[in-house]
C-alpha positions in Angstrom: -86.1 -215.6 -49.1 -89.9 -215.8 -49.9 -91.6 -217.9 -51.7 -94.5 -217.4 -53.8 -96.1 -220.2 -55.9 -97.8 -219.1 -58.9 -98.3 -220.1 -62.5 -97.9 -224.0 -61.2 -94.0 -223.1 -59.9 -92.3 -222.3 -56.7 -90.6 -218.2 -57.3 -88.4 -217.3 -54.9 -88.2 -213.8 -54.6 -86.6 -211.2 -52.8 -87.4 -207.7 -51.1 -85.3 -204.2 -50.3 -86.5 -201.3 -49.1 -89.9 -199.1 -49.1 -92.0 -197.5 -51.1 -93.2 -197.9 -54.9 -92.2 -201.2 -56.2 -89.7 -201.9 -58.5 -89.7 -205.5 -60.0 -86.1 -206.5 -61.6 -85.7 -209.1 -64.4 -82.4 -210.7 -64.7 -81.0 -212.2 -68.1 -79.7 -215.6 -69.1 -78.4 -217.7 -65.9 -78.6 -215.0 -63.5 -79.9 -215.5 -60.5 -82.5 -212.3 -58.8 -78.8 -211.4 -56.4 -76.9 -209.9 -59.0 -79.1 -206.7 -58.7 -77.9 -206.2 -55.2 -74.7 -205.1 -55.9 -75.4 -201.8 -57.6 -79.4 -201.3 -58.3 -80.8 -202.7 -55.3 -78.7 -200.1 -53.3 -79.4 -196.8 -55.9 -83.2 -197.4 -56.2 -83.6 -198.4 -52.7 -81.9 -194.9 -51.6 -84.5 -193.2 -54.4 -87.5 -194.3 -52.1 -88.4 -197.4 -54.0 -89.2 -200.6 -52.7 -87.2 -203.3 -55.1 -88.4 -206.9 -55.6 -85.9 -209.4 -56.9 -86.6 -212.9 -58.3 -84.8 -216.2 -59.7 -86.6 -216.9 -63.1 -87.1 -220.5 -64.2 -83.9 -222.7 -64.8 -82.1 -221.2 -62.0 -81.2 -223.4 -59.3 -81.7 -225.1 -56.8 -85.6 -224.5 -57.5 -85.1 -224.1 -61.5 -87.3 -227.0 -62.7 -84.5 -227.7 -64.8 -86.3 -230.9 -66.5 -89.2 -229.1 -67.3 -90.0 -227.2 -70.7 -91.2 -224.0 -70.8 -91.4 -220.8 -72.8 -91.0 -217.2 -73.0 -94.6 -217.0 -72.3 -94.3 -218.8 -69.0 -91.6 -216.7 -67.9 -94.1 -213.6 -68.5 -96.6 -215.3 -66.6 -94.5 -216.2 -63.6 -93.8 -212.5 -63.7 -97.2 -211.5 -63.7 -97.8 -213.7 -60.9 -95.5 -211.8 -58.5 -96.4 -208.7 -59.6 -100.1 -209.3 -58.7 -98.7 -210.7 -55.4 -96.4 -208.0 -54.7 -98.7 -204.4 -56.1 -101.9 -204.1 -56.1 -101.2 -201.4 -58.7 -99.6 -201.1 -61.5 -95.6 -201.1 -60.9 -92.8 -200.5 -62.6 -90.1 -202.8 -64.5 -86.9 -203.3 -65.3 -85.4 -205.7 -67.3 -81.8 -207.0 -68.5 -81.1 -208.5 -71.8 -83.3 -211.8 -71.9 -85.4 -210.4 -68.8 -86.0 -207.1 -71.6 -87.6 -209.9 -73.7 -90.1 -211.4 -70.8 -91.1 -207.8 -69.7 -91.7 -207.3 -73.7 -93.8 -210.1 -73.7 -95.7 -209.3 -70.5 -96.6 -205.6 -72.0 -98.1 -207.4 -74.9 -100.3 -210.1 -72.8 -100.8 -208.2 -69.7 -100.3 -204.5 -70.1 -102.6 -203.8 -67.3 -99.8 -204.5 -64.5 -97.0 -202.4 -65.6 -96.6 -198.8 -65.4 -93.3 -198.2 -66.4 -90.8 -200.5 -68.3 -86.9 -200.2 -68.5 -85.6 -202.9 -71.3 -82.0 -202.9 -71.3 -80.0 -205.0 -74.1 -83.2 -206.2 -75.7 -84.0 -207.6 -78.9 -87.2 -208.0 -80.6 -85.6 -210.6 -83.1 -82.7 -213.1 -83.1 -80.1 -212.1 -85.6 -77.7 -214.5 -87.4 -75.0 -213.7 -84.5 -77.5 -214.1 -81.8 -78.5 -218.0 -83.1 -74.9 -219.1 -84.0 -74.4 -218.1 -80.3 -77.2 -219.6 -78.7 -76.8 -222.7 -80.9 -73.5 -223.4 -79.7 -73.7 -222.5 -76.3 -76.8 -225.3 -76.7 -74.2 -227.7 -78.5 -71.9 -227.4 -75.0 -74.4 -228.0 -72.9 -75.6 -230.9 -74.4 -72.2 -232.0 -75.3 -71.0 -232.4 -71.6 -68.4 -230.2 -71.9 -67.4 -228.3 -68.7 -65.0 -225.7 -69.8 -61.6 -224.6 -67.5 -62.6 -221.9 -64.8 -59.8 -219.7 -65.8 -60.8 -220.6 -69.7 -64.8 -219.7 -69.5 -63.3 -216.3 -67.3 -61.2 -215.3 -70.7 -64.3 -216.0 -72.9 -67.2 -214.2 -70.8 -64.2 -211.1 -70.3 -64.2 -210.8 -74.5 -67.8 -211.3 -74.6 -69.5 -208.9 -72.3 -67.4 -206.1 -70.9 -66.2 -203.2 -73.2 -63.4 -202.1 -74.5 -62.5 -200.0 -72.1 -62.5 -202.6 -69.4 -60.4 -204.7 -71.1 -57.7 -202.2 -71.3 -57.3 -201.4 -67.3 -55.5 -204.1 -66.1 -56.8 -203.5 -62.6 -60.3 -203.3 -63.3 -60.5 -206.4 -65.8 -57.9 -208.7 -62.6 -61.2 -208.1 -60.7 -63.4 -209.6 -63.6 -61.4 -212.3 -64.6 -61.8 -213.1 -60.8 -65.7 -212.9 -60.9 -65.7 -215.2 -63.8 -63.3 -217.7 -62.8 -65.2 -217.9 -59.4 -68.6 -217.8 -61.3 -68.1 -220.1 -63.6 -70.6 -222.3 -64.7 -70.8 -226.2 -64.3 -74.1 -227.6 -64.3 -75.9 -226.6 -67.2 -79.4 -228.3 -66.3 -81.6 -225.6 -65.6 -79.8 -222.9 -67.8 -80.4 -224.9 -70.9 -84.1 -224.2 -71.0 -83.1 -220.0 -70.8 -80.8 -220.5 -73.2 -83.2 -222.0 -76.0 -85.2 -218.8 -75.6 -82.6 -216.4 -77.0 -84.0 -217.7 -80.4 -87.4 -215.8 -80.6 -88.7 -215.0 -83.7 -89.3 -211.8 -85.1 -91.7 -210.0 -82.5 -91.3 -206.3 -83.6 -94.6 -206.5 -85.2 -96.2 -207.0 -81.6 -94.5 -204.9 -79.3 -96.0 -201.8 -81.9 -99.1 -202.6 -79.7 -97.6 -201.6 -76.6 -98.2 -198.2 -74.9 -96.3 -198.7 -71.7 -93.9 -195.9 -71.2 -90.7 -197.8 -71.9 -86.7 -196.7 -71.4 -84.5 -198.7 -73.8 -81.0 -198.8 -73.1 -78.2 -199.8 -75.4 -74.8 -200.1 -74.3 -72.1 -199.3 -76.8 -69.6 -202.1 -77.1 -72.1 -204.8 -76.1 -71.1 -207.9 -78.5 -74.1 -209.9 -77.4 -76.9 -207.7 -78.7 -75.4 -204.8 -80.6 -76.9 -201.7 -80.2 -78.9 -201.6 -83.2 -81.0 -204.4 -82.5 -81.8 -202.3 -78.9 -82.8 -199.4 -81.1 -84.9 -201.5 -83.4 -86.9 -202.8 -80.2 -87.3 -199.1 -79.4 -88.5 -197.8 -82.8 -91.2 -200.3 -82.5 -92.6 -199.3 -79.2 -94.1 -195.8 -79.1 -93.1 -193.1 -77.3 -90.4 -194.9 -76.4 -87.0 -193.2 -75.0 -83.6 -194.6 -76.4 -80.4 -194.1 -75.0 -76.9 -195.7 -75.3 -74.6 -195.9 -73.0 -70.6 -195.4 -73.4 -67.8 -197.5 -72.6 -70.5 -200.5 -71.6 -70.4 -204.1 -73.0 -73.4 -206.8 -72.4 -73.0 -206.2 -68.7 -73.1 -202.5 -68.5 -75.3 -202.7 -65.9 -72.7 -204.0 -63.6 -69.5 -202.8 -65.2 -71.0 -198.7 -65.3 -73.5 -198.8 -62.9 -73.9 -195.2 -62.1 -74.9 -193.9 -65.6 -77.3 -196.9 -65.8 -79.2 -196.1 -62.0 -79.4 -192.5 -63.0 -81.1 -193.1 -66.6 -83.3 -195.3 -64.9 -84.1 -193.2 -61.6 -84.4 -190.0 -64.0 -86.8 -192.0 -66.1 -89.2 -193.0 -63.2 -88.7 -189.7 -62.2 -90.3 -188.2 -65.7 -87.1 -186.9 -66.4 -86.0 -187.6 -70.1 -82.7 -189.3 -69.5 -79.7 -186.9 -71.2 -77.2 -189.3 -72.8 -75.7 -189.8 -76.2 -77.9 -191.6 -78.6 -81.0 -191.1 -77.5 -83.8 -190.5 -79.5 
């Protein structure tokens, strides 16, 4: 795995493929890998070259006692996309990775020609800081919770409905989970402070970036009309909502996400329900 320092870190990154680059922005705790599974594969078979990263706060290299803010993320961003394009390039990001490409538009607009922001928010609802708040009070509590425990909990919180009904589908995910499950909470605390941003809706009217916003119907993390608030704000935005997707649609429906975004880059006006 490369490494590129910039913006006074180490970044590890990651690349598939060749052609026009496509830089991917993972959410809370997730390291650049989780891409490879289903996007990595579908853009890299579209002709695009597809650049993975681990953000701050994900180990080993997560500079976990260090403070930092969403603004650092979007500069560490900007620092590998000047490293990897000498052109503008194109950008997708997941839930808080949405936020840092949001941010980056605003400060930088210069290195991004197209933006896909999936389960985004342009403000922190009441839901959104009770959850952060106590996921903050566990970490600095101590508190490791039972594998088979934090599998249940992340199984109610981020797949949909329909998963949860297939019995074979959701043995698989409670699998994932269990396996997955987190225990050192060092480097994830400083992501999960930044789930509280304050209302930036006013700011992202100032972007002109051709952006994709994607919703995902039973996500419980960011509902779907906080996605479409994020796309009213930016113009000439395309909204679209997904079906049968919680917060990790991206993983748990992947092939209606690749094509909305592929279509997208393409030009093509994505044709799903709920789009504006």
């Amino acid at each position: 795995m490369p490494v590129l320092r910039t913006n006074g870190i180490s970044l590890a990154y990651d690349e598939y493929g060749a052609g026009e680059p496509v830089v991917m922005v993972t959410g809370t705790g997730a390291p650049g890998r989780v891409w490879r599974a289903h996007q990595v594969p579908a853009l890299t078979a579209a002709g695009y070259r597809v650049i993975t990263f681990d953000n701050r706060g994900i180990a080993p290299d997560g500079h976990a006692g260090r403070y930092f803010t969403l603004d650092d993320m979007a500069a560490d961003l900007a620092g590998l996309i000047a490293h990897v394009s000498p052109e503008p390039c194109r950008v997708v990001g997941f839930s808080l990775g949405s936020v840092i490409v949001q941010e980056l538009l605003v400060a930088r607009p210069e290195l991004v020609r197209q933006a896909v922001l999936m389960a985004t928010i342009g403000r922190a609802d009441t839901l959104i800081r009770a959850m952060a708040a106590a996921e903050l009070d566990l970490c600095d509590g101590g508190t490791v919770l039972p594998p088979r425990y934090a599998a249940y909990v992340q199984a109610l919180q981020y797949l949909s409905g329909e998963t949860l009904g297939d019995e074979e589908r959701l043995r698989g995910w409670l699998d994932v989970f269990e396996m997955s499950a987190a225990a050192d909470f060092a480097g994830l605390r400083g992501q999960l402070r930044l789930q509280v941003i304050p209302d930036r809706r006013p700011a992202y009217r100032s972007i002109r970036c051709p952006c994709l916003v994607i919703a995902f119907e039973d996500d419980r993390i960011v509902r779907p009309r906080l996605v479409r608030e994020v796309a009213e704000c930016i113009p000439g935005s395309t909204y679209t909502e997904l079906a049968g997707c919680g917060h990790y649609g991206y993983l748990e429906k992947p092939e209606p996400v690749n094509s909305a975004i592929i279509e997208f880059f393409a030009g093509r006006k994505p044709n799903r329900a709920g789009e504006n």
